[in-house]
N, CA, C and O atoms as CSV, one atom per row, in Angstrom:
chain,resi,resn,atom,element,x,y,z
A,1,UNK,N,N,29.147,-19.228,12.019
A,1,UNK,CA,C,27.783,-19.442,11.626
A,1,UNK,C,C,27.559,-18.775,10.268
A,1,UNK,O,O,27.614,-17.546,10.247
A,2,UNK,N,N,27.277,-19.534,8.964
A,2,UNK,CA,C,26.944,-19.084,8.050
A,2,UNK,C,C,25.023,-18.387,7.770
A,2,UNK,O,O,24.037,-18.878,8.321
A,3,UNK,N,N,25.011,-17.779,7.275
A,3,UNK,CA,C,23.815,-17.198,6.661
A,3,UNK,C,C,22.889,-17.162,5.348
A,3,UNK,O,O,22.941,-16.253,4.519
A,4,UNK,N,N,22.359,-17.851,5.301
A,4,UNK,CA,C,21.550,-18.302,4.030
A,4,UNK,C,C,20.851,-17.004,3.620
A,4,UNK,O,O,20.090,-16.604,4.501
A,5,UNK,N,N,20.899,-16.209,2.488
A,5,UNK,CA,C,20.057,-15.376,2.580
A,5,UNK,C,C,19.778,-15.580,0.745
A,5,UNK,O,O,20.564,-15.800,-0.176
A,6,UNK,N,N,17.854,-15.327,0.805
A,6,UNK,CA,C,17.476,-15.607,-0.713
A,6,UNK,C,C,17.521,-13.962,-1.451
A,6,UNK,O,O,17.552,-12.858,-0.909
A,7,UNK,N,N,17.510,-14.278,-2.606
A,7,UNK,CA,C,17.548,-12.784,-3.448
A,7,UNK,C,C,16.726,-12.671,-4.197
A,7,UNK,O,O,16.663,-13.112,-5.344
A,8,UNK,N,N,15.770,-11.868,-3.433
A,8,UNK,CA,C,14.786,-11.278,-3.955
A,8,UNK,C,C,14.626,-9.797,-3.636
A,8,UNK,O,O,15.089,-9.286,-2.616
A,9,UNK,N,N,13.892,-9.091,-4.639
A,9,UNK,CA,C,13.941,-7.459,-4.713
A,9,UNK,C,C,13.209,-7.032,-3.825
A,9,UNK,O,O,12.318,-7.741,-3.359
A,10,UNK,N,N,13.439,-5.743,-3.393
A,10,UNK,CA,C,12.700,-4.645,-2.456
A,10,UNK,C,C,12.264,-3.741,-3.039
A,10,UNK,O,O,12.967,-3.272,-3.934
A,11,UNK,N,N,11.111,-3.219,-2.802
A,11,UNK,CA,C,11.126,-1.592,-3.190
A,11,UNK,C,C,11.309,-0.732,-2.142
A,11,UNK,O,O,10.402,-0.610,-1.319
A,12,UNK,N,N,12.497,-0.010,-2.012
A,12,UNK,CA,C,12.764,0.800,-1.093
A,12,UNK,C,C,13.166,2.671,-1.291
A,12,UNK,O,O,14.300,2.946,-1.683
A,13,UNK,N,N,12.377,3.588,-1.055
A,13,UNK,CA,C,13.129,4.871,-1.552
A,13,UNK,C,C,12.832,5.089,-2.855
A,13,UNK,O,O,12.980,6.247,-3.245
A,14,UNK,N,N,12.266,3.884,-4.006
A,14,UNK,CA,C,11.982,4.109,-5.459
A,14,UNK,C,C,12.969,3.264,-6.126
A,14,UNK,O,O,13.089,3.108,-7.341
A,15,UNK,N,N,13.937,2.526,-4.822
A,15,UNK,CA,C,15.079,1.946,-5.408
A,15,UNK,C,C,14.466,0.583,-4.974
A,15,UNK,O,O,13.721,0.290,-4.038
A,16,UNK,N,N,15.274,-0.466,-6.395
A,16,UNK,CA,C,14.767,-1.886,-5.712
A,16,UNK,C,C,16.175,-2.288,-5.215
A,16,UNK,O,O,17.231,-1.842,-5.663
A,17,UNK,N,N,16.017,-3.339,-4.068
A,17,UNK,CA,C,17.452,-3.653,-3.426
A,17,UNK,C,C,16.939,-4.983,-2.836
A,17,UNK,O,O,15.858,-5.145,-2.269
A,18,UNK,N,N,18.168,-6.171,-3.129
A,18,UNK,CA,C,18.490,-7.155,-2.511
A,18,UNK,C,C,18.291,-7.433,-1.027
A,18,UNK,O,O,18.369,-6.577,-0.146
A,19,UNK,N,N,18.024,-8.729,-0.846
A,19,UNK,CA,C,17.521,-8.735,0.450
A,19,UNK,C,C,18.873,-8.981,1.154
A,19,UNK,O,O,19.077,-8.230,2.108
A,20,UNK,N,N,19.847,-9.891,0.871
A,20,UNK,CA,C,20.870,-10.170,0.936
A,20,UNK,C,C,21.718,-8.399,1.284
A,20,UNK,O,O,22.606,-8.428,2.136
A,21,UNK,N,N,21.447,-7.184,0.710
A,21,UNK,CA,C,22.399,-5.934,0.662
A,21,UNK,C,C,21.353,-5.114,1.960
A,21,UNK,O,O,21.820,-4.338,2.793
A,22,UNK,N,N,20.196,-5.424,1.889
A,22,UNK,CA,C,19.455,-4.640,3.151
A,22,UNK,C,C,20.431,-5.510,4.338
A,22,UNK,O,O,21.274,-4.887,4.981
A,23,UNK,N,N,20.221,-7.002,4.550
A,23,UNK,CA,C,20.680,-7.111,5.709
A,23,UNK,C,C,21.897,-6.720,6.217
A,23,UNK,O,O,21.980,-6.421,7.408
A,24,UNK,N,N,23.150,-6.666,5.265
A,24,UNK,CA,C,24.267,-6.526,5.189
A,24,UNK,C,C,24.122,-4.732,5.756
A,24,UNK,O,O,24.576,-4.494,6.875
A,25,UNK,N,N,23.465,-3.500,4.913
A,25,UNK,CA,C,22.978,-2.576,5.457
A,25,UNK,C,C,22.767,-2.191,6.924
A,25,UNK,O,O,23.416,-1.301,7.474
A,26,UNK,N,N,21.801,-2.930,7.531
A,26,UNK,CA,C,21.425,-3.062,8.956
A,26,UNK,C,C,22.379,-3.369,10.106
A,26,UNK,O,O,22.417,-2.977,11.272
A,27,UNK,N,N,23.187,-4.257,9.341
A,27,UNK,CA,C,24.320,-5.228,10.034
A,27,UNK,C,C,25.487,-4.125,10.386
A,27,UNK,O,O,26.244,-4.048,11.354
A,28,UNK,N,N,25.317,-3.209,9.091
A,28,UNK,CA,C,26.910,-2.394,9.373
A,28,UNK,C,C,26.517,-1.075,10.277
A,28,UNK,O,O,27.244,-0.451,11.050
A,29,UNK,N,N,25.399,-0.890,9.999
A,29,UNK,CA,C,24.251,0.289,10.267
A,29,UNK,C,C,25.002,1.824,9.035
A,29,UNK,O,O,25.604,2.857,9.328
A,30,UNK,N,N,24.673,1.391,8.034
A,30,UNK,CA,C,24.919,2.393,6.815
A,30,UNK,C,C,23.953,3.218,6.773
A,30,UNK,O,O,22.846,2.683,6.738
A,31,UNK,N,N,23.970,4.207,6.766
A,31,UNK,CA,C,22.610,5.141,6.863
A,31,UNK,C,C,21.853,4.957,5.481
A,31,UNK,O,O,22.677,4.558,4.658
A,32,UNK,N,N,20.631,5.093,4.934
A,32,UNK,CA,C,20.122,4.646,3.376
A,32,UNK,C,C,20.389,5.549,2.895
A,32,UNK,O,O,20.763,5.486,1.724
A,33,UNK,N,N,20.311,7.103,3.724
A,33,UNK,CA,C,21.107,8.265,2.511
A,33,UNK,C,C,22.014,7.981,1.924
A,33,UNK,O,O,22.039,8.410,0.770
A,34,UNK,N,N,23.289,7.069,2.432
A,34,UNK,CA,C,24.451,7.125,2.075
A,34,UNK,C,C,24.604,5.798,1.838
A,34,UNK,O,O,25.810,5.552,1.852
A,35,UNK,N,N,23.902,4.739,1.608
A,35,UNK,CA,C,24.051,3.140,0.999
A,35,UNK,C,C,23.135,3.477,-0.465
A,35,UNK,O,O,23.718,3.365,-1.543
A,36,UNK,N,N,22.389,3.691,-0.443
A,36,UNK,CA,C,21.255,4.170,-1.275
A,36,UNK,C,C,21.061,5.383,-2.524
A,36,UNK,O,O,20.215,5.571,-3.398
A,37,UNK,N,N,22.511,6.187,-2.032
A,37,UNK,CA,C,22.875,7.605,-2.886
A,37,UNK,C,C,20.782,8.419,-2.997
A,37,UNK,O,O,20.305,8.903,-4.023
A,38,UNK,N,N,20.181,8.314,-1.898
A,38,UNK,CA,C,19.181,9.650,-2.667
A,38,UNK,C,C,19.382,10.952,-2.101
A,38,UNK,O,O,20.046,11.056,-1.070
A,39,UNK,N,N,18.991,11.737,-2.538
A,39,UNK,CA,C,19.147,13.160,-2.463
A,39,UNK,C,C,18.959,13.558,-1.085
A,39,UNK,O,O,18.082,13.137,-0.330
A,40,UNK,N,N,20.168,14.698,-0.737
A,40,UNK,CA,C,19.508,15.174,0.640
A,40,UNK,C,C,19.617,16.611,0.146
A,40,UNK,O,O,20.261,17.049,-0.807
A,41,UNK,N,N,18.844,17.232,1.011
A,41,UNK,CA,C,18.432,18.497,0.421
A,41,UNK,C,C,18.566,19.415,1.480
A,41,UNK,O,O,17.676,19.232,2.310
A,42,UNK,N,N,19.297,20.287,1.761
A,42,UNK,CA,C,19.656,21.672,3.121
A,42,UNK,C,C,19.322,22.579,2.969
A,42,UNK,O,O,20.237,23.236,2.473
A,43,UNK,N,N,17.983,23.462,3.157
A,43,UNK,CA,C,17.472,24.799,2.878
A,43,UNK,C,C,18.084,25.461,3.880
A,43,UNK,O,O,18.161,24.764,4.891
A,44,UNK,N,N,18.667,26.814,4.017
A,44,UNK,CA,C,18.973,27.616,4.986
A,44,UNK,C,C,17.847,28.765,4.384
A,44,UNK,O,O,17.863,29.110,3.202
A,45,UNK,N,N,16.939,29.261,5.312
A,45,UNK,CA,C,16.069,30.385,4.976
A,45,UNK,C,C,15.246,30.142,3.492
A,45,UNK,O,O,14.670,29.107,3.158
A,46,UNK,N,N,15.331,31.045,2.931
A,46,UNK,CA,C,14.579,30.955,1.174
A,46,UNK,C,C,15.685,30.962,0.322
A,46,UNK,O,O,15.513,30.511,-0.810
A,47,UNK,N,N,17.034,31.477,0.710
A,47,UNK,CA,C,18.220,32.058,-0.315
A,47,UNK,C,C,19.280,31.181,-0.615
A,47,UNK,O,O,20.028,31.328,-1.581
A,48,UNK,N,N,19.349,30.240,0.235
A,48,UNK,CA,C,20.591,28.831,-0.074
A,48,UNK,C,C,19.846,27.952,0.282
A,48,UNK,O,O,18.986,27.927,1.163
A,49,UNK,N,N,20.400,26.763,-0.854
A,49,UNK,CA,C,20.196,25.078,-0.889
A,49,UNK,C,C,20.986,24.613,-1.346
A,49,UNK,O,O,21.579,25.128,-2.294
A,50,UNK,N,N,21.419,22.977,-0.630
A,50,UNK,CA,C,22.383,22.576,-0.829
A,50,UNK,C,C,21.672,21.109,-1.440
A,50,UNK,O,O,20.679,20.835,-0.766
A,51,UNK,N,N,21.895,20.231,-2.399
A,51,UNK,CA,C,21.584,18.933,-2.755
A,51,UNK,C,C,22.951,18.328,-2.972
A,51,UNK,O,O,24.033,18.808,-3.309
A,52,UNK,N,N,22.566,17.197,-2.686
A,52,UNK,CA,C,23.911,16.454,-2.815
A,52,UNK,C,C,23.303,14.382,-3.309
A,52,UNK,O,O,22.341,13.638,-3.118
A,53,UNK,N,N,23.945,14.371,-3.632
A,53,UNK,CA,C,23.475,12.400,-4.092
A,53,UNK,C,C,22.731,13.268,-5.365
A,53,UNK,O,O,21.513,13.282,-5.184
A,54,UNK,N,N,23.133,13.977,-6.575
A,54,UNK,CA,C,22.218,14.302,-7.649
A,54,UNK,C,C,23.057,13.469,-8.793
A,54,UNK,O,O,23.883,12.580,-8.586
A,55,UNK,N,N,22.725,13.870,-9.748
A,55,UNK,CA,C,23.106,12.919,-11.034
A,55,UNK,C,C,23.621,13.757,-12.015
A,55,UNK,O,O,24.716,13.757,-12.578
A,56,UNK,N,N,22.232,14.770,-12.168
A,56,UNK,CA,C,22.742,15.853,-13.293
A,56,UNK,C,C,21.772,17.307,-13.117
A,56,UNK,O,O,21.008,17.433,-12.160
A,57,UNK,N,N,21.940,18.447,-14.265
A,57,UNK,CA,C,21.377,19.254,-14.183
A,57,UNK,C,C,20.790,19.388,-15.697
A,57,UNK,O,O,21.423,19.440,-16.751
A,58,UNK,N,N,19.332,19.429,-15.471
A,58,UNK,CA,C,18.623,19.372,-16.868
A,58,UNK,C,C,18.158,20.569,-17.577
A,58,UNK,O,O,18.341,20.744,-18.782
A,59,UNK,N,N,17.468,21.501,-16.689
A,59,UNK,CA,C,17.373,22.465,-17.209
A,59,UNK,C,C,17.863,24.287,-16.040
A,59,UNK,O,O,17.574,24.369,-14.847
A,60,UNK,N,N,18.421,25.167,-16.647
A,60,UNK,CA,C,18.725,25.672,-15.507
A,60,UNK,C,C,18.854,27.433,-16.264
A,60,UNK,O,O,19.575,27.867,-17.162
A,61,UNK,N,N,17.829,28.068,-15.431
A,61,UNK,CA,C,18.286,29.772,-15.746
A,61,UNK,C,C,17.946,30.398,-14.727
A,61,UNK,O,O,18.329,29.827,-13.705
A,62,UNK,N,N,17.103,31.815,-14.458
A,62,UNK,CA,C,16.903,32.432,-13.241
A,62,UNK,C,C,16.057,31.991,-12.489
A,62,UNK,O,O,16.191,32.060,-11.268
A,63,UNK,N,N,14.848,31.362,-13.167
A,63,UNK,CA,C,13.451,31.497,-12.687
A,63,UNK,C,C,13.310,29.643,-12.040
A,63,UNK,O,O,12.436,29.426,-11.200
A,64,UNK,N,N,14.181,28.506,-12.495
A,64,UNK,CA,C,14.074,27.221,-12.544
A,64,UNK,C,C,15.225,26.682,-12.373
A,64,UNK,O,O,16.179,27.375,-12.729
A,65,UNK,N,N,15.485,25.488,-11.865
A,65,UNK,CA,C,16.450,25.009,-11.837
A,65,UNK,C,C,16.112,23.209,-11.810
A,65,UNK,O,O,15.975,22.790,-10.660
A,66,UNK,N,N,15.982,22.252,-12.801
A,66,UNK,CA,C,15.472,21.286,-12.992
A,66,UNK,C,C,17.270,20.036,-12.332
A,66,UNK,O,O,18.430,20.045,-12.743
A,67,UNK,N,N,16.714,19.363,-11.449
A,67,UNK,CA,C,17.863,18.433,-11.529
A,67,UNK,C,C,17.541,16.908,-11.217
A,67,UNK,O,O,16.781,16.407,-10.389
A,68,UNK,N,N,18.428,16.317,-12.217
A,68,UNK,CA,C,17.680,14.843,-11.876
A,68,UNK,C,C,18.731,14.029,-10.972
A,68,UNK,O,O,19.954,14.070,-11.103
A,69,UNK,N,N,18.072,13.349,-10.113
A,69,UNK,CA,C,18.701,12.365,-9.247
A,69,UNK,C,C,18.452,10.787,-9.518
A,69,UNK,O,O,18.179,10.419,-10.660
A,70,UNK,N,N,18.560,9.754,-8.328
A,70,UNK,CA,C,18.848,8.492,-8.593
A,70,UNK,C,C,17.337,8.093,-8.248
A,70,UNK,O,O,17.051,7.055,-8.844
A,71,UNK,N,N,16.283,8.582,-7.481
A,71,UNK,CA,C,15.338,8.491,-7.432
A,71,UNK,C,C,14.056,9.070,-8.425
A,71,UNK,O,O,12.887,8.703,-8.300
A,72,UNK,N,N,14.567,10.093,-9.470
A,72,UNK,CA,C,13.326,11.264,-9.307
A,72,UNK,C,C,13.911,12.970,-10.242
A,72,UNK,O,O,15.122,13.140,-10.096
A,73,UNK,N,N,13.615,13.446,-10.598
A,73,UNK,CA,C,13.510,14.731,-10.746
A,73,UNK,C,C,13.180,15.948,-9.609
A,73,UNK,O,O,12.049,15.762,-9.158
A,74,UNK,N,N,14.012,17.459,-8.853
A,74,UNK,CA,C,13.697,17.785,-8.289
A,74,UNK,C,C,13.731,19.410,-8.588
A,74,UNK,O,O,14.694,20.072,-8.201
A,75,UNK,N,N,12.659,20.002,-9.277
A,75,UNK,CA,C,13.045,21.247,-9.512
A,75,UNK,C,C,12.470,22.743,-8.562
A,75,UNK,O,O,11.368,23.080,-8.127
A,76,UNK,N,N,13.751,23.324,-8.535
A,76,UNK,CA,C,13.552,24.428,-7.843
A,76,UNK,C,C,13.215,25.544,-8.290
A,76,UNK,O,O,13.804,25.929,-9.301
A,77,UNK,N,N,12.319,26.288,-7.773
A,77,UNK,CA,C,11.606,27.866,-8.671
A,77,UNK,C,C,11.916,29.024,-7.862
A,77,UNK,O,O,12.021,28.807,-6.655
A,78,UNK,N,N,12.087,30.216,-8.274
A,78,UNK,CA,C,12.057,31.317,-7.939
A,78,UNK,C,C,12.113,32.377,-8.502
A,78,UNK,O,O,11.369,32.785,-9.394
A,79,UNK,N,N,13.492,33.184,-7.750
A,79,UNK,CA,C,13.960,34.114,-9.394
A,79,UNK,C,C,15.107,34.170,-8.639
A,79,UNK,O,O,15.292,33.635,-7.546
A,80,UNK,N,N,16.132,35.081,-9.501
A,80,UNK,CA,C,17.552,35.227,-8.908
A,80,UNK,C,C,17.799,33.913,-8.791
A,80,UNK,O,O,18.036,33.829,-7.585
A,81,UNK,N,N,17.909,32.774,-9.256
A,81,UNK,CA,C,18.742,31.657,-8.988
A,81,UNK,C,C,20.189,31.707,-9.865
A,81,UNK,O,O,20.286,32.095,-11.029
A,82,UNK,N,N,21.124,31.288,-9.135
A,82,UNK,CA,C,22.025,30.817,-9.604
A,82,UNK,C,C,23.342,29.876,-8.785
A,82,UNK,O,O,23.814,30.068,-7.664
A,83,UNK,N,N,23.657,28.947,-9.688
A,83,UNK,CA,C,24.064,27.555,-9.415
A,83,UNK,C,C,25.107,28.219,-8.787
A,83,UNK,O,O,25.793,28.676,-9.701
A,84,UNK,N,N,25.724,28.598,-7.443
A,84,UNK,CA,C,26.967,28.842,-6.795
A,84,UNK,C,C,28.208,27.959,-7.128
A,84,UNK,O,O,29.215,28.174,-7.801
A,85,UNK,N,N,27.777,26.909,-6.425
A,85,UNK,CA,C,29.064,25.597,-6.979
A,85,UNK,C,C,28.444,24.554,-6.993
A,85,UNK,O,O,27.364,24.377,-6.431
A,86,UNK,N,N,29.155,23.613,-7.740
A,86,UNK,CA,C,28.554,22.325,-7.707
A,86,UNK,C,C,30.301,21.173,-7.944
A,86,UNK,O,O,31.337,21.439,-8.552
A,87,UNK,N,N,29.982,20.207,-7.322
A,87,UNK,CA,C,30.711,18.953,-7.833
A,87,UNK,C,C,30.201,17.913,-8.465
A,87,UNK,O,O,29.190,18.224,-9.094
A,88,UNK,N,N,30.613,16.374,-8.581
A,88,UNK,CA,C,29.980,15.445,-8.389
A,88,UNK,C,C,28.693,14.552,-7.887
A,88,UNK,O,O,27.800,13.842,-8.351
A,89,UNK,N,N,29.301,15.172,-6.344
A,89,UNK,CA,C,28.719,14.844,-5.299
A,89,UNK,C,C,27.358,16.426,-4.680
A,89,UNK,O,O,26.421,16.400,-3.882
A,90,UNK,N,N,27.879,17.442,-5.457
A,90,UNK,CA,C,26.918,18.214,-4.503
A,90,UNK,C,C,27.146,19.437,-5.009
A,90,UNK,O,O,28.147,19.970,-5.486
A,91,UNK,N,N,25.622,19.921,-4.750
A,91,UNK,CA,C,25.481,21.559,-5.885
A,91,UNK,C,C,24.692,22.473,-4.916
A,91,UNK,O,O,23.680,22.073,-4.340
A,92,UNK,N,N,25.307,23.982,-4.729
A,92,UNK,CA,C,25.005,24.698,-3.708
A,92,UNK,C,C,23.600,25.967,-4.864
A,92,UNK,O,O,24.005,26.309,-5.975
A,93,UNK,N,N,22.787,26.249,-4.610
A,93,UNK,CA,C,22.224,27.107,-4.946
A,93,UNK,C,C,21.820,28.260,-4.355
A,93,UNK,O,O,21.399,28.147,-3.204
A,94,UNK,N,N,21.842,29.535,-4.932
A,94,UNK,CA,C,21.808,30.748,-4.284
A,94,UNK,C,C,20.429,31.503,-4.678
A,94,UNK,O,O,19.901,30.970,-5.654
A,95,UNK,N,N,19.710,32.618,-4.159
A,95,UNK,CA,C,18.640,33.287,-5.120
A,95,UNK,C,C,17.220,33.482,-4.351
A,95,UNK,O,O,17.415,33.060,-3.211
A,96,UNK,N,N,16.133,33.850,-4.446
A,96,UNK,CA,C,15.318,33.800,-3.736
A,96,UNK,C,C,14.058,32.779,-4.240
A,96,UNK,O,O,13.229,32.980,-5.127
A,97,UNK,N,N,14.267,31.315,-3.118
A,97,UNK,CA,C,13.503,30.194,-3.834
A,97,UNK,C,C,12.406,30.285,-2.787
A,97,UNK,O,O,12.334,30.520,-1.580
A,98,UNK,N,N,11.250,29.874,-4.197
A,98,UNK,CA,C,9.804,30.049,-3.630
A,98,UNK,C,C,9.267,28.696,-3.638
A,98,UNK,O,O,8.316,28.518,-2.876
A,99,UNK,N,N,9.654,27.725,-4.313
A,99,UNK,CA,C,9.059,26.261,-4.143
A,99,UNK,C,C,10.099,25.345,-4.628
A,99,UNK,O,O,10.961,25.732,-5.418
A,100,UNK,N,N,10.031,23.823,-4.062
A,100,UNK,CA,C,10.659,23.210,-4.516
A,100,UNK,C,C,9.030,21.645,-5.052
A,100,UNK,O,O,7.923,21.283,-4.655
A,101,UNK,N,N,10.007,21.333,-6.087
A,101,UNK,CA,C,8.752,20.103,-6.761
A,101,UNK,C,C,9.282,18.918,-6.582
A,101,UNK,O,O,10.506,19.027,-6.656
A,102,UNK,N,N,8.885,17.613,-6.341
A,102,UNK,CA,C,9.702,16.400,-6.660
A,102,UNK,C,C,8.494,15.355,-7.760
A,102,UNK,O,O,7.297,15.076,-7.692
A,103,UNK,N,N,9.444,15.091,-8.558
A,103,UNK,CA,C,8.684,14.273,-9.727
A,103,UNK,C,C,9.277,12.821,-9.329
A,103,UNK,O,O,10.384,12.726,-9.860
A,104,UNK,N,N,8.955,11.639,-8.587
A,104,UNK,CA,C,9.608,10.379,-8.562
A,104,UNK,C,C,9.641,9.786,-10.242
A,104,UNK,O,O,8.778,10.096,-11.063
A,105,UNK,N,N,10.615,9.038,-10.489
A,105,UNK,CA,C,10.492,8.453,-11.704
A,105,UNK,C,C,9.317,6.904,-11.618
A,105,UNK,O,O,9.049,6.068,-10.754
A,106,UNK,N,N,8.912,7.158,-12.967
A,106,UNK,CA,C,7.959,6.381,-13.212
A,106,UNK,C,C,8.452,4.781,-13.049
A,106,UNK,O,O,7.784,3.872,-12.556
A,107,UNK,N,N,9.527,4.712,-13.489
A,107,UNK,CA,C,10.225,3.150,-13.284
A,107,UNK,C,C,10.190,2.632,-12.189
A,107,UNK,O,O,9.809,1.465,-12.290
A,108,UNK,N,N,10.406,2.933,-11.163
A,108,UNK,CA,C,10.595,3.081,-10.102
A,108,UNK,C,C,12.415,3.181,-9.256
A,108,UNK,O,O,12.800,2.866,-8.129
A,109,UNK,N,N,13.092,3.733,-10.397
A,109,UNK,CA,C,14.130,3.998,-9.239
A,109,UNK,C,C,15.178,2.932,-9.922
A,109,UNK,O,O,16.381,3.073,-9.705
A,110,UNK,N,N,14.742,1.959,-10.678
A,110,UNK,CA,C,15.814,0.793,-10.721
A,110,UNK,C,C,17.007,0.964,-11.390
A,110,UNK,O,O,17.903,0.139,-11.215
A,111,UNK,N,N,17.218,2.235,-12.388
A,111,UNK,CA,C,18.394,2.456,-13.249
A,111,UNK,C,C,19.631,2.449,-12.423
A,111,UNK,O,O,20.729,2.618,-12.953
C-alpha cells in the first residue's frame, strides 16, 4: 500500500517541518528531542547543567553564559560559572546558577 502524502510546512518547536517527515516521525516513534535536535536542558540542584542539541557559545564569563541553539538563544546567570566540558553535542556547566532566560528566534526556527 502506497502513501500519498502532500508537502506542506508545520510550525512545530519554532521549527517548520514537512508533513511527509512528521508522519514518517510518528511511524518510527522518534522522540522530537532527538528528530528535531532542540535543546534539552538537566539542572541538578543550582550548581550543574547539562545542555545538549546547542549550536554554539556566544557570550561567556563568570556572571553569564549566552548559548545559541536550533530553536532560540538560552542564557544562563549567576556567578562562579564555568564551562566544565563541552562537545558538539553537549556542554556541562558548573557554578552557582540563579536564572536561566530563553529568547526564541524571531524567524521562527527555520535556519
Amino acid at each position: 500500500m502506497y502513501h500519498t502524502y502532500t508537502y506542506y510546512k508545520k510550525h512545530v518547536y519554532g521549527i517548520f517541518m514537512s508533513e511527509a517527515f512528521q508522519k514518517l516521525q510518528e511511524k518510527v516513534e522518534i522522540p522530537s528531542d532527538v528528530s528535531m535536535k532542540v535543546p534539552i536542558i538537566t539542572m541538578i540542584g543550582f550548581q550543574s547543567l547539562t545542555i545538549e542539541n546547542y549550536r554554539g557559545i556566544i557570550e561567556y564569563n563568570s556572571k553569564y553564559i549566552r548559548i545559541q541553539t536550533k530553536i532560540g538563544q538560552i542564557k544562563l546567570c549567576g556567578c562562579h560559572l564555568n564551562i566544565e566540558h563541552y562537545t558538539c553535542e553537549e556542554m556541562k556547566v558548573i557554578g552557582q546558577i540563579s536564572q536561566i532566560e530563553y529568547q526564541p528566534d524571531t524567524d521562527g526556527g527555520s535556519n
